[in-house]
N, C-alpha and C positions, 0 to 999 in steps of 0.2 A: 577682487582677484586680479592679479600681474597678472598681462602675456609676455612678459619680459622672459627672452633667453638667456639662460646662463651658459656664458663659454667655457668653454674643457678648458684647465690649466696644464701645461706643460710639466710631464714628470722627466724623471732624468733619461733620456734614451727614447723617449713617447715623440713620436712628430706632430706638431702646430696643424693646427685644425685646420690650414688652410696656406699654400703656396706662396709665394711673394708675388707681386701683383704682375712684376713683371717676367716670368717663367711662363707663365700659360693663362688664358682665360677662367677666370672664377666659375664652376658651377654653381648650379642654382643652390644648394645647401650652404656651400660655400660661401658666398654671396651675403648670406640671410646672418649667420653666424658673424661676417667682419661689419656688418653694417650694426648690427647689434652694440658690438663694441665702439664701434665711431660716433655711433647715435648717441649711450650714454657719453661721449666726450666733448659732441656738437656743442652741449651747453658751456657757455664761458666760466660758471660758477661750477658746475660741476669739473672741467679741466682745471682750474685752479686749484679746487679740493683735489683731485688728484694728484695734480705735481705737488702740491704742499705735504700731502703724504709721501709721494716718492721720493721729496729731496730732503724731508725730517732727518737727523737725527740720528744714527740705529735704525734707520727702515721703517718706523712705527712713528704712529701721530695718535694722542689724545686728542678728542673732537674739542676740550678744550683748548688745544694749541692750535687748532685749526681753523677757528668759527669766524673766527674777521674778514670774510668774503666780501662784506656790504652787503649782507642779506638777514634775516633776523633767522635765529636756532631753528623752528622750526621747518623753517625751507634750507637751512643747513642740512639736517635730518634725513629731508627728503631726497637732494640729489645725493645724501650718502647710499642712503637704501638703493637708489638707483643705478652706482656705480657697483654695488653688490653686486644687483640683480643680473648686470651685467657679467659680473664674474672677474671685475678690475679690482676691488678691493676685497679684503678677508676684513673680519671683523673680530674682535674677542671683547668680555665685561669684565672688568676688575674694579671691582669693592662699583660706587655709581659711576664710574667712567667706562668709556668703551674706547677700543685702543684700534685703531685701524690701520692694513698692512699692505701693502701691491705687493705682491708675490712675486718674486726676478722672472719665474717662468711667464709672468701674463707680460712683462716687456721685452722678453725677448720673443713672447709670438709676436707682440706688435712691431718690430724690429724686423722678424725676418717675414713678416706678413709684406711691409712697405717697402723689405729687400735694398739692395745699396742699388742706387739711378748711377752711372755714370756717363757721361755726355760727349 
């Protein structure tokens, strides 16, 4: 059994689970929820899988356009499950593929989570 949290996606008009870092100090809920998502990103294989879905195409990546990380399918698999459980990718099955999707709402919370730095 996952202890993994899944983060709330952004609906049209719904506010980001969490402020930009630079507005105010994180609460403790707060806190637990952005590390959730950074965590599943920490790994270099799994950011890859990521942008490789975000920058596909139409939005969407088959796990077979995806799999050439340098890591063999079934730890492909795993950091995908992972970036789920996270709540960074959606997932759907068509015919034996599975088609995977970053939702615009989960990069614009990371967006306005990391807020604009200006110096």
């Amino acid at each position: 059994m996952s202890n993994a949290k899944v983060l709330p996606l952004l609906e049209q008009g719904v506010e980001p689970c969490c402020p930009p870092l630079t507005e105010r100090p994180l609460t403790a809920d707060e806190a637990v929820r952005t590390a959730a998502m950074f965590k599943a990103l920490g790994d270099p294989v799994r950011l890859r899988l990521f942008s490789a879905v975000a920058s596909h195409e139409g939005g969407e990546a088959c796990v077979c356009d995806i799999s050439d990380v340098g890591v063999s399918q079934p730890t492909v698999s795993h950091h995908l499950k992972k970036l789920r459980e996270a709540g960074l990718l959606t997932s759907e099955r068509r015919g034996t593929w599975v088609y995977y999707r970053v939702e615009p709402s989960v990069l614009a919370a990371m967006g306005h989570i990391l807020g604009r730095y200006t110096a």
